[in-house]
BATIGU-841935 format. One record per residue (C-alpha): x, y, z; residue in one letter. Coordinates in steps of 0.05 Angstrom, whole numbers, plus 32768, in hexadecimal, padded with zeros to 4 digits. Example, Ala and Ser with C-alpha at 12.3 -4.5 7.8 and 13.67 -1.06 7.14 Angstrom:
<recs>
X = 80F6 | Y = 7FA6 | Z = 809C | rest = A .
X = 8111 | Y = 7FEB | Z = 808F | rest = S .
</recs>
This chain:
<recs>
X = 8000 | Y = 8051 | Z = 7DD8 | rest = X .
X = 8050 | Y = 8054 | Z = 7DD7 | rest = X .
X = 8085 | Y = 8033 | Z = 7DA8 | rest = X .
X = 80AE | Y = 7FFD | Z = 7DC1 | rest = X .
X = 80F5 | Y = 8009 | Z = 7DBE | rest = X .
X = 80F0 | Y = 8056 | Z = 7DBE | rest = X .
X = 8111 | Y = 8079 | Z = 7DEC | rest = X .
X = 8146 | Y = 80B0 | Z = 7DC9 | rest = X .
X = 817B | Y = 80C8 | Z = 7DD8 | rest = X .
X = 817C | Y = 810B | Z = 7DAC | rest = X .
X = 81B9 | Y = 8134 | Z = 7DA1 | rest = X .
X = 81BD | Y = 8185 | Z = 7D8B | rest = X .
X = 81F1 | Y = 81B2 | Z = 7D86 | rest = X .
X = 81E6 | Y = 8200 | Z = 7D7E | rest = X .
X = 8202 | Y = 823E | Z = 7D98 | rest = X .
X = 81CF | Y = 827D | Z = 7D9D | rest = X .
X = 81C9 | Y = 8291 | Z = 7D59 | rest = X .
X = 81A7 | Y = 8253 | Z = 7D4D | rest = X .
X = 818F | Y = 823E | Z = 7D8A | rest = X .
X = 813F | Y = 825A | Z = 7D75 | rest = X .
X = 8145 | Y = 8225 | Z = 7D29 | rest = X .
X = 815F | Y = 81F2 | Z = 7D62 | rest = X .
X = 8122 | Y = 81FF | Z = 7D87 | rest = X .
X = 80E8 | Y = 8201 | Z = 7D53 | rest = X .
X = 8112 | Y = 81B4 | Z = 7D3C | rest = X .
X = 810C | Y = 819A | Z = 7D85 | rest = X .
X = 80C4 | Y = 81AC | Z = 7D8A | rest = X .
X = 80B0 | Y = 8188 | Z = 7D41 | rest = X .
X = 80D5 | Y = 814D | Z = 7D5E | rest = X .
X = 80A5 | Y = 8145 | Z = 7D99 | rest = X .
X = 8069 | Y = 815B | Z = 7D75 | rest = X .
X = 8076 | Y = 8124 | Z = 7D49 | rest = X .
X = 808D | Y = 80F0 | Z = 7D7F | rest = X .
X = 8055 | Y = 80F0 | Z = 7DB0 | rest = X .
X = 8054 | Y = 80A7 | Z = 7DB4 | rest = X .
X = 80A0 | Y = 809E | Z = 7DC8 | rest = X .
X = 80A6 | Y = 807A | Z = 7E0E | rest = X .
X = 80E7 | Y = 80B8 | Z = 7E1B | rest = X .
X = 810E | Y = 80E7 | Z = 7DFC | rest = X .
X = 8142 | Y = 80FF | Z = 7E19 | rest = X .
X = 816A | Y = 8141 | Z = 7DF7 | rest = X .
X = 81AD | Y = 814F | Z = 7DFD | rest = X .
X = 81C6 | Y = 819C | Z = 7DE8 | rest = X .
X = 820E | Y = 81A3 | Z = 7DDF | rest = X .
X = 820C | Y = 81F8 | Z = 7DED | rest = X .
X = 8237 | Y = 8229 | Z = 7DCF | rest = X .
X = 8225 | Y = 8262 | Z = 7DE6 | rest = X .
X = 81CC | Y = 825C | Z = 7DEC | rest = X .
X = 81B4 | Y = 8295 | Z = 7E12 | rest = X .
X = 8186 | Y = 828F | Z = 7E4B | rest = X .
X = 8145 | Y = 82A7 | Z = 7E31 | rest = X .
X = 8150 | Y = 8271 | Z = 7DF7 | rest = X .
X = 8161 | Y = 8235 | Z = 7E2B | rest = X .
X = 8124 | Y = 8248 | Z = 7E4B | rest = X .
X = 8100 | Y = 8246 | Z = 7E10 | rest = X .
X = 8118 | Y = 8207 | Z = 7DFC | rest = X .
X = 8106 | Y = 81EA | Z = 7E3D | rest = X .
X = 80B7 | Y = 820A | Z = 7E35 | rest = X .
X = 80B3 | Y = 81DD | Z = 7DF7 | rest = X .
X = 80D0 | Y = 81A0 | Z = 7E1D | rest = X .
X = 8099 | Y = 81B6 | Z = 7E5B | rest = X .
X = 8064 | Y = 81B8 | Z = 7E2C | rest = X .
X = 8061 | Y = 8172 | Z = 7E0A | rest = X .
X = 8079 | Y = 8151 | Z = 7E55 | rest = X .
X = 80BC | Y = 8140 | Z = 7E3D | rest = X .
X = 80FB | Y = 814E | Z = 7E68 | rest = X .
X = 8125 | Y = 8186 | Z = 7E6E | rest = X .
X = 8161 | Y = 817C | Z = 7E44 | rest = X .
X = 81A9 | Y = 8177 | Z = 7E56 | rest = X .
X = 81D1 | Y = 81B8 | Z = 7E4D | rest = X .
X = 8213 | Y = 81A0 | Z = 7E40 | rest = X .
X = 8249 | Y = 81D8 | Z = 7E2E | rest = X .
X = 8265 | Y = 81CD | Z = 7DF0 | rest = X .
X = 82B7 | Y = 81B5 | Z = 7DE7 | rest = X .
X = 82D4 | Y = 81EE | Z = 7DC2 | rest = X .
X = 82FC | Y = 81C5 | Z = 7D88 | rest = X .
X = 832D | Y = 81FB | Z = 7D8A | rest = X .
X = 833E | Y = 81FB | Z = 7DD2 | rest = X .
X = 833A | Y = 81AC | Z = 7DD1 | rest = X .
X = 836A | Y = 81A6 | Z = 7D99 | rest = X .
X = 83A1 | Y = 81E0 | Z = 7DB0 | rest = X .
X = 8394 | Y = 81FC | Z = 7D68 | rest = X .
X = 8367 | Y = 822A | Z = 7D3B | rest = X .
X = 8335 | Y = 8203 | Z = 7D0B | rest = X .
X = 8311 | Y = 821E | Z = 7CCF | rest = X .
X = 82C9 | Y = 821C | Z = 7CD6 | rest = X .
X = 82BA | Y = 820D | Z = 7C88 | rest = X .
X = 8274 | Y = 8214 | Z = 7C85 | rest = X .
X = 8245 | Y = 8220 | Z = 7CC5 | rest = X .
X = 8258 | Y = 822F | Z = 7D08 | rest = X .
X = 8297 | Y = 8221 | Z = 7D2B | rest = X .
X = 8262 | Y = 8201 | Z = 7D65 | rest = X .
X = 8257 | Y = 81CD | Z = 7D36 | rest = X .
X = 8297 | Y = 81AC | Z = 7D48 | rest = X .
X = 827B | Y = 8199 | Z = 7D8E | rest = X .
X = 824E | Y = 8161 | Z = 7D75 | rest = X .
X = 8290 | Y = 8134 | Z = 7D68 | rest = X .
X = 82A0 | Y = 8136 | Z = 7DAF | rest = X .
X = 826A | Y = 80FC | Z = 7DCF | rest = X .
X = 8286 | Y = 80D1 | Z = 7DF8 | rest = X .
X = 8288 | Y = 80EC | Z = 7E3A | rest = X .
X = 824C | Y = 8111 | Z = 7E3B | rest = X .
X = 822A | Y = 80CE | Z = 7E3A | rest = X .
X = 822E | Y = 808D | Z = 7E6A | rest = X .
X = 8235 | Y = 804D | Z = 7E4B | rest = X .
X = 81ED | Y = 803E | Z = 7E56 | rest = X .
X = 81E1 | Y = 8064 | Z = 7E1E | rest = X .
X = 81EF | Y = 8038 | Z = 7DDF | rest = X .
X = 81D9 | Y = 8069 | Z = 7DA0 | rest = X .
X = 81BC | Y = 80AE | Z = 7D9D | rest = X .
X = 81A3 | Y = 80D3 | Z = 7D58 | rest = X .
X = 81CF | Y = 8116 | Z = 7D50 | rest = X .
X = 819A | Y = 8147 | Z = 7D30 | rest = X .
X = 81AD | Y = 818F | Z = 7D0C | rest = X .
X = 818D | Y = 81C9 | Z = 7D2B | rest = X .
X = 8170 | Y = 81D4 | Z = 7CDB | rest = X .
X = 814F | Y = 8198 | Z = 7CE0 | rest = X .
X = 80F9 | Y = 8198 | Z = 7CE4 | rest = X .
X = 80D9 | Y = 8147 | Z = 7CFF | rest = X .
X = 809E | Y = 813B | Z = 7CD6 | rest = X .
X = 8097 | Y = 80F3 | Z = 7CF0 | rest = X .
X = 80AB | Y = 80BF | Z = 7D1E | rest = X .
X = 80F2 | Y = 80B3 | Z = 7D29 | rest = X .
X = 80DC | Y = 806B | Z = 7D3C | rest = X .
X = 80F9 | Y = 8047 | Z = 7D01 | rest = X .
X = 8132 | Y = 8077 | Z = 7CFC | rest = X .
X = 8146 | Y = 806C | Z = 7D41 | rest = X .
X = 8148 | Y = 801B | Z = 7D38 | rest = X .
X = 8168 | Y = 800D | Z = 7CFC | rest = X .
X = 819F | Y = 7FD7 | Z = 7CFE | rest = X .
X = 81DF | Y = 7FF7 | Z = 7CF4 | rest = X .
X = 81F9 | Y = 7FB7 | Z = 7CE6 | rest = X .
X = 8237 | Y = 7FBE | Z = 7CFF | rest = X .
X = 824B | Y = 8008 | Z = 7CE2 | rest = X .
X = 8252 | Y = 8042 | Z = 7D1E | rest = X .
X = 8225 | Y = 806D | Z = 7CF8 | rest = X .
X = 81E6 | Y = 8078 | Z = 7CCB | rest = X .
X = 81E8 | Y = 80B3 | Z = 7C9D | rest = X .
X = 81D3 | Y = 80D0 | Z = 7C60 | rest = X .
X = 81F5 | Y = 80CC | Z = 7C1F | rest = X .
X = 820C | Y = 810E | Z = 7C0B | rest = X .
X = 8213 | Y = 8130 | Z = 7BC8 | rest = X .
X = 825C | Y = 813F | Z = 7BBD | rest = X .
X = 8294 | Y = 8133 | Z = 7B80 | rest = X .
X = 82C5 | Y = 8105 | Z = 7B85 | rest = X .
X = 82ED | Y = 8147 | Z = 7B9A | rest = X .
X = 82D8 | Y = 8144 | Z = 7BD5 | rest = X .
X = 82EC | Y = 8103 | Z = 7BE8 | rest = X .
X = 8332 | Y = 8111 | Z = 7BD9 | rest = X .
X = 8333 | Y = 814C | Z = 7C02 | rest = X .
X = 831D | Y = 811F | Z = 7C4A | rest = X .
X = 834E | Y = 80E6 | Z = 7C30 | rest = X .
X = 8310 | Y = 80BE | Z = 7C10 | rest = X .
X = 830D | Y = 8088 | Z = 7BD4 | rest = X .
X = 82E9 | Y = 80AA | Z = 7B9D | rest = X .
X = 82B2 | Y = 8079 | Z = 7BA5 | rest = X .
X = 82AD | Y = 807C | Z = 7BF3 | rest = X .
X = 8270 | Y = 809A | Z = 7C18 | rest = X .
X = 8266 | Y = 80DC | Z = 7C27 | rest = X .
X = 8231 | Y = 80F2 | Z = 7C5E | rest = X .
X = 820B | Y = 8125 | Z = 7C75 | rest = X .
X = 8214 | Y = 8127 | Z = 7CC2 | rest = X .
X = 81D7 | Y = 815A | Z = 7CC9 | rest = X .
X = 81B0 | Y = 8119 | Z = 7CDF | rest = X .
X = 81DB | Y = 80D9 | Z = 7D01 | rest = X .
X = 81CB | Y = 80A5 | Z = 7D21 | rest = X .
X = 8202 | Y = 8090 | Z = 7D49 | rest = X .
X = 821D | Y = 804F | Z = 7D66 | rest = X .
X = 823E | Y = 8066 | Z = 7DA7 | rest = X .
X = 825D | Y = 8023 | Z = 7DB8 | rest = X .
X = 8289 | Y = 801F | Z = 7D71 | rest = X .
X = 8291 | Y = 806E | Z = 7D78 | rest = X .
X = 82B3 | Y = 8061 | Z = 7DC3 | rest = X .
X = 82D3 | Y = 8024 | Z = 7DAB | rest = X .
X = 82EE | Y = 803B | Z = 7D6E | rest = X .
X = 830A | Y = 807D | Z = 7D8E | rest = X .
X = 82E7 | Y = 809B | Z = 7D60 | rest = X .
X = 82ED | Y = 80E5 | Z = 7D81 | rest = X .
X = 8344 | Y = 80DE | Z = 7D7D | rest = X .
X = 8339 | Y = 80CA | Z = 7D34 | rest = X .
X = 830F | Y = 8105 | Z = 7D1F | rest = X .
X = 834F | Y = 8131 | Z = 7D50 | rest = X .
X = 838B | Y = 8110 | Z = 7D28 | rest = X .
X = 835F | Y = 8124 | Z = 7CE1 | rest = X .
X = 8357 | Y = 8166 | Z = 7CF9 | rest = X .
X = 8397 | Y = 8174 | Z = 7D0F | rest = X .
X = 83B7 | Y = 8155 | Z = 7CD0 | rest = X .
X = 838B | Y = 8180 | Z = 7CA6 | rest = X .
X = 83A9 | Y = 81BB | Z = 7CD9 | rest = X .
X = 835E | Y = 81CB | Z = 7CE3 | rest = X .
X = 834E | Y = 81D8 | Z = 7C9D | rest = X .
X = 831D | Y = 81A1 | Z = 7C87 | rest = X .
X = 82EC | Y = 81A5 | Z = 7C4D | rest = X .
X = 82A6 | Y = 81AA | Z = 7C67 | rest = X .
X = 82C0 | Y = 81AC | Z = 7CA9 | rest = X .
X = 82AB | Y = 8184 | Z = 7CE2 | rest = X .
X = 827C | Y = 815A | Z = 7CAE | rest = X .
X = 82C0 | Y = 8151 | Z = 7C83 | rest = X .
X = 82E9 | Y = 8133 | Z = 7CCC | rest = X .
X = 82B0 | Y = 810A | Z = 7CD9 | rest = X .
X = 82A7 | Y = 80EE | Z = 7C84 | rest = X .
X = 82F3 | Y = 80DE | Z = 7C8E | rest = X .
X = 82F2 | Y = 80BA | Z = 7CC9 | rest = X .
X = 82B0 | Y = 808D | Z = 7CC0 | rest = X .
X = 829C | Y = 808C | Z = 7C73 | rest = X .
X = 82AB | Y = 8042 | Z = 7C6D | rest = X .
X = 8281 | Y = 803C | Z = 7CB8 | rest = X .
X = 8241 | Y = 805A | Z = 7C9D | rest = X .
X = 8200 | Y = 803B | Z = 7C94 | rest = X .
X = 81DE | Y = 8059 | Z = 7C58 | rest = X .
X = 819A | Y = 8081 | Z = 7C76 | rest = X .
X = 8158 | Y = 8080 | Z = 7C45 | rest = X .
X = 8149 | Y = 80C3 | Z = 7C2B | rest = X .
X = 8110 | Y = 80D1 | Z = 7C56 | rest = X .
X = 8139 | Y = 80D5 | Z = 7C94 | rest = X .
X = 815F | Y = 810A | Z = 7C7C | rest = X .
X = 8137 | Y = 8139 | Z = 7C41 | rest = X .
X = 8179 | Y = 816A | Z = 7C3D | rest = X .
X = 8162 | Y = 81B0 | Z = 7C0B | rest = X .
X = 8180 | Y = 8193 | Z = 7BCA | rest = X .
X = 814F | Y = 815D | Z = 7BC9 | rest = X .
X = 8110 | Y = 8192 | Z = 7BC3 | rest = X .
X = 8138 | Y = 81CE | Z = 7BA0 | rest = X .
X = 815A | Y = 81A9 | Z = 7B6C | rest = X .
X = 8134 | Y = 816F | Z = 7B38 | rest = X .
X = 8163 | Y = 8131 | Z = 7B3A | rest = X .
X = 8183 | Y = 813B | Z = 7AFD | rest = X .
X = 8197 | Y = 8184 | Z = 7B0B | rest = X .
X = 81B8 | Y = 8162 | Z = 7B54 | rest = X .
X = 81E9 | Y = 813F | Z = 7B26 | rest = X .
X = 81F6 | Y = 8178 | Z = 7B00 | rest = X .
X = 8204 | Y = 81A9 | Z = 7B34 | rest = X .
X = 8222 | Y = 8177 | Z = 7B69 | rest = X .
X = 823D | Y = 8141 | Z = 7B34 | rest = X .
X = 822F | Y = 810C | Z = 7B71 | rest = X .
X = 8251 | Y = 80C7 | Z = 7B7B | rest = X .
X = 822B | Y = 808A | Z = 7B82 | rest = X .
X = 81EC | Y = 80B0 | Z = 7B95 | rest = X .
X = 81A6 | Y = 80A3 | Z = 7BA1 | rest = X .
X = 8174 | Y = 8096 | Z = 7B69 | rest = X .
X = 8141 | Y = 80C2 | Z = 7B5B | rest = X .
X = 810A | Y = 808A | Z = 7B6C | rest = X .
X = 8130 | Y = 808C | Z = 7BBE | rest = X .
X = 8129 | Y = 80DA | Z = 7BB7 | rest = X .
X = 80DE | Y = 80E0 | Z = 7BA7 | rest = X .
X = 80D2 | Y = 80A7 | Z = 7BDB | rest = X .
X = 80EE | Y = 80D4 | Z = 7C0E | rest = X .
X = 80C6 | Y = 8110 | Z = 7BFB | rest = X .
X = 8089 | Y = 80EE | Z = 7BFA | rest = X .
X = 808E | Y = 80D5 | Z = 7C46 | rest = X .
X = 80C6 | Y = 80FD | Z = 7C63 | rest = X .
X = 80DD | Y = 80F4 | Z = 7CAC | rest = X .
X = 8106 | Y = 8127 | Z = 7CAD | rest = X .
X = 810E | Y = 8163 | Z = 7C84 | rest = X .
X = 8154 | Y = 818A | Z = 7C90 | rest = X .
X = 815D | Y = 81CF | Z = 7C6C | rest = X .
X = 819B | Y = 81CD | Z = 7C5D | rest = X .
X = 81B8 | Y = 8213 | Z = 7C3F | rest = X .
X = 81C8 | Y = 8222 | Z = 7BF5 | rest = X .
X = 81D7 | Y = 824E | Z = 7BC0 | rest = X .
X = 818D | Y = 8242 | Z = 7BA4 | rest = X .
X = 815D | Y = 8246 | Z = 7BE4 | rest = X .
X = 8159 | Y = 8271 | Z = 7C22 | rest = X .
X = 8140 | Y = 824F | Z = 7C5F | rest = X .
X = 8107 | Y = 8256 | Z = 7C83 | rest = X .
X = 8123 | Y = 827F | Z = 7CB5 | rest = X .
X = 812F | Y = 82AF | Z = 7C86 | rest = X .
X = 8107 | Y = 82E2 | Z = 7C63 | rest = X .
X = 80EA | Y = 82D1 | Z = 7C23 | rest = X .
X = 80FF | Y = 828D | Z = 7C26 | rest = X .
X = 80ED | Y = 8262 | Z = 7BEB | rest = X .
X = 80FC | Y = 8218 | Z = 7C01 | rest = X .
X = 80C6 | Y = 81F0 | Z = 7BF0 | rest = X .
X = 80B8 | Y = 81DC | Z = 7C35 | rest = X .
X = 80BF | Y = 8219 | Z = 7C5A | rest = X .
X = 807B | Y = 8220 | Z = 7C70 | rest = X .
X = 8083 | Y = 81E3 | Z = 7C90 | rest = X .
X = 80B9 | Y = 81FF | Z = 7CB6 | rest = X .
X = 8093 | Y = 823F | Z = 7CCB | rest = X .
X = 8052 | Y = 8221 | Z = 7CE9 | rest = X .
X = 8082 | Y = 81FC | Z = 7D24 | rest = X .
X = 80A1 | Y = 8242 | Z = 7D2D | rest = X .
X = 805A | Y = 826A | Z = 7D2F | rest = X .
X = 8047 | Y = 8232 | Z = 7D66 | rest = X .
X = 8092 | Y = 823C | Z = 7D89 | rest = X .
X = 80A1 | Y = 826A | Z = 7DC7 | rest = X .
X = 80C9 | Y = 8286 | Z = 7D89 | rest = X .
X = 808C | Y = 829F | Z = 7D5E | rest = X .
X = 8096 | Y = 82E7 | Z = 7D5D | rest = X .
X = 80DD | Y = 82E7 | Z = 7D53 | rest = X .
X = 80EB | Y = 8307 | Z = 7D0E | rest = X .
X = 8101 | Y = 82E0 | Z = 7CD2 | rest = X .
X = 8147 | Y = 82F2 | Z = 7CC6 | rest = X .
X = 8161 | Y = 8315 | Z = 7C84 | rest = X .
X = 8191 | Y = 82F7 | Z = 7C4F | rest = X .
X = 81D6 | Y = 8301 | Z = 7C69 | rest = X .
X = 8206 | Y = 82D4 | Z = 7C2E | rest = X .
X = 822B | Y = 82FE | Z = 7C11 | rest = X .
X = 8263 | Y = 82FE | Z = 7BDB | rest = X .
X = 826A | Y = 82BD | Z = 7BAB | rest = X .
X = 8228 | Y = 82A1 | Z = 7BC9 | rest = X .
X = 81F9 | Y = 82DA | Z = 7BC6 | rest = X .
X = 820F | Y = 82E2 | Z = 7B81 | rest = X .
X = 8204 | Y = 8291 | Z = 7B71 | rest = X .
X = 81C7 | Y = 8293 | Z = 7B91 | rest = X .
X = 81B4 | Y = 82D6 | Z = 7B66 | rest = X .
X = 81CC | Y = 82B9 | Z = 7B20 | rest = X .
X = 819B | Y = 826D | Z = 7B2B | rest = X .
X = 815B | Y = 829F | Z = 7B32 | rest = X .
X = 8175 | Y = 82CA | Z = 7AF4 | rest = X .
X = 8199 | Y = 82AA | Z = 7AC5 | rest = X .
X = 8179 | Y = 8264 | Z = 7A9C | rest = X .
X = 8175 | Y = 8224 | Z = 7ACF | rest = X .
X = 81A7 | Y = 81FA | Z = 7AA7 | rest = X .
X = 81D9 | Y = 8237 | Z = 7A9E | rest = X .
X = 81D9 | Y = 8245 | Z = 7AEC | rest = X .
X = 81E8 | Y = 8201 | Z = 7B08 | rest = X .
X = 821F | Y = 81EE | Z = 7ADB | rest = X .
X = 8236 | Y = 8239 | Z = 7AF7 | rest = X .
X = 8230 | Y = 821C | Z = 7B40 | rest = X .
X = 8241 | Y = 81DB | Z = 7B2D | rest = X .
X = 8286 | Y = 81EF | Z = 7B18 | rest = X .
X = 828F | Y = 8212 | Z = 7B55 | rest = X .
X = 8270 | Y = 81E3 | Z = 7B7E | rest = X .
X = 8296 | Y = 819A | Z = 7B61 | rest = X .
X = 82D7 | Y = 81B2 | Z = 7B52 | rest = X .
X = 82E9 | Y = 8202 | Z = 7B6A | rest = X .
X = 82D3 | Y = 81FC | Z = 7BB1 | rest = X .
X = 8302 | Y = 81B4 | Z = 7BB5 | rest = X .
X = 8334 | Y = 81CF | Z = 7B99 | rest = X .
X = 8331 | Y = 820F | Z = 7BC4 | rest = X .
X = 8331 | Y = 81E1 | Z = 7C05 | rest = X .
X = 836F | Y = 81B7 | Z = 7BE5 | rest = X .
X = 8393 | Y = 81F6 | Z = 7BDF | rest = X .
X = 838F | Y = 8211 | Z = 7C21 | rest = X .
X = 839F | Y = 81C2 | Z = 7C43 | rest = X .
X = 83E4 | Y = 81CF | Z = 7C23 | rest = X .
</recs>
């Protein structure tokens, strides 16, 4: 028996370094979805090889779902006739701003997905929440007021995590929502904290409908107990610890998000709390024998993440948290001017 009201429009972006943690997400999202009437992926491709398309494809083969759309990514810097700091992440995460012609307007939302992203459940509710008028849904992230003043934000304004987003493409066409997120980058002279996720907190913090834990379980919320977020992230107008456990007792989606105090799944001895979860939709991916990749941070976060597992819990975060609510602001401040 099908959902009503379920056909998705899903949205990736990846080039081939990730394409393989893209693949083992798409796969938990129909494993999870079998009783969606369609879903329909888009992949905005930087670079994916052919042996990882083709993989991606087995996995869409195998639970009868169609092939997705291989659309080639807009290179930001090309697009904006300058060069743009990457932040955190890859520079291919830029393409996922750039929506509106890669879609008819037919298509009235889609749900933007990180490739570090693992479906444990239906999208069904996710996908049919009332927007009520805002152009996206998001997560509430945990950042310092810092931040905010960095992307041009009130201190009390939202700030999202765009790993998961469901997206209003009406209000994003009719708001221009693409030449706003341009005229922010270019004013920042393609130095914006966080990034694309910085551009887009900028342009559409005060157009965000607030998403329920469970729809987006980012790392901090199983690495960290709640008081311990405030301390290391000194959050504004968060969630409560009671919205927190809710989502980890019936998540939807679980994104491992990196940090200074877990290694992912994907890499070898990874400690997140949930990376077992993350490994049993690989060992039943096209990408089960690949290796698990080794621990490549280096400098100031190799050394954070070394001083949380050595040195006393409460000594180590207010470490980090220094770094983290007030140094790594500042640094971006710095480098605007």
């Amino acid at each position: 028996m099908t959902e009503s009201n379920s056909r998705y429009n899903i949205v990736y972006a990846s080039d081939n370094g990730f394409a393989e943690v893209m693949g083992v997400s798409i796969l938990s999202l129909f494993e999870n979805n079998q009783k969606a009437e369609d879903i329909r992926i888009t992949i905005l491709d930087s670079g994916i090889s052919d042996i990882n398309k083709q993989k991606v494809e087995e996995v869409c083969q195998r639970y009868h779902r169609p092939l997705p759309r291989w659309i080639k990514a807009t290179d930001i810097e090309e697009h904006l006739e300058m060069s743009v700091k990457t932040d955190r992440g890859s520079i291919a995460q830029y393409a996922r701003i750039f929506l509106t012609d890669i879609f008819d307007e037919s298509v009235k939302r889609v749900l933007y997905l990180d490739c570090d992203t693992l479906i444990v459940d239906s999208v069904y509710e996710l996908w049919n929440i009332d927007l009520k008028g805002n152009t996206i849904a998001a997560l509430k992230d945990a950042f310092s007021k810092y931040y905010r003043k960095n992307v041009d934000l009130e201190s009390n304004d939202i700030m999202f995590n765009s790993g998961v987003m469901l997206i209003n493409l009406d209000k994003w066409r009719n708001d221009r929502v693409e030449d706003k997120l341009a005229s922010f980058i270019k004013k920042k002279n393609g130095k914006v904290q966080q990034g694309d996720q910085g551009a887009l907190n900028a342009v559409l913090s005060k157009n965000t409908q607030v998403l329920e834990t469970k729809f987006n379980m980012v790392s901090i919320f199983y690495d960290l107990a709640y008081k311990d977020i405030l301390l290391y992230r000194k959050p504004v107008d968060f969630y409560t610890i009671e919205e927190i456990n809710s989502g980890k007792k019936n998540p939807v989606i679980v994104h491992y998000t990196s940090s200074f105090y877990n290694r992912r799944p994907w890499i070898k001895e990874s400690n997140h709390l949930m990376a077992n979860n993350w490994l049993a939709y690989k060992l039943d991916s096209p990408w089960k024998s690949t290796d698990l990749r080794f621990d490549n941070r280096k400098g100031i976060k190799i050394m954070m993440f070394t001083l949380y597992h050595k040195l006393p819990n409460s000594v180590s975060l207010r470490i980090a948290g220094f770094f983290q609510s007030y140094v790594r602001p500042l640094k971006t401040y710095i480098m605007e001017r």
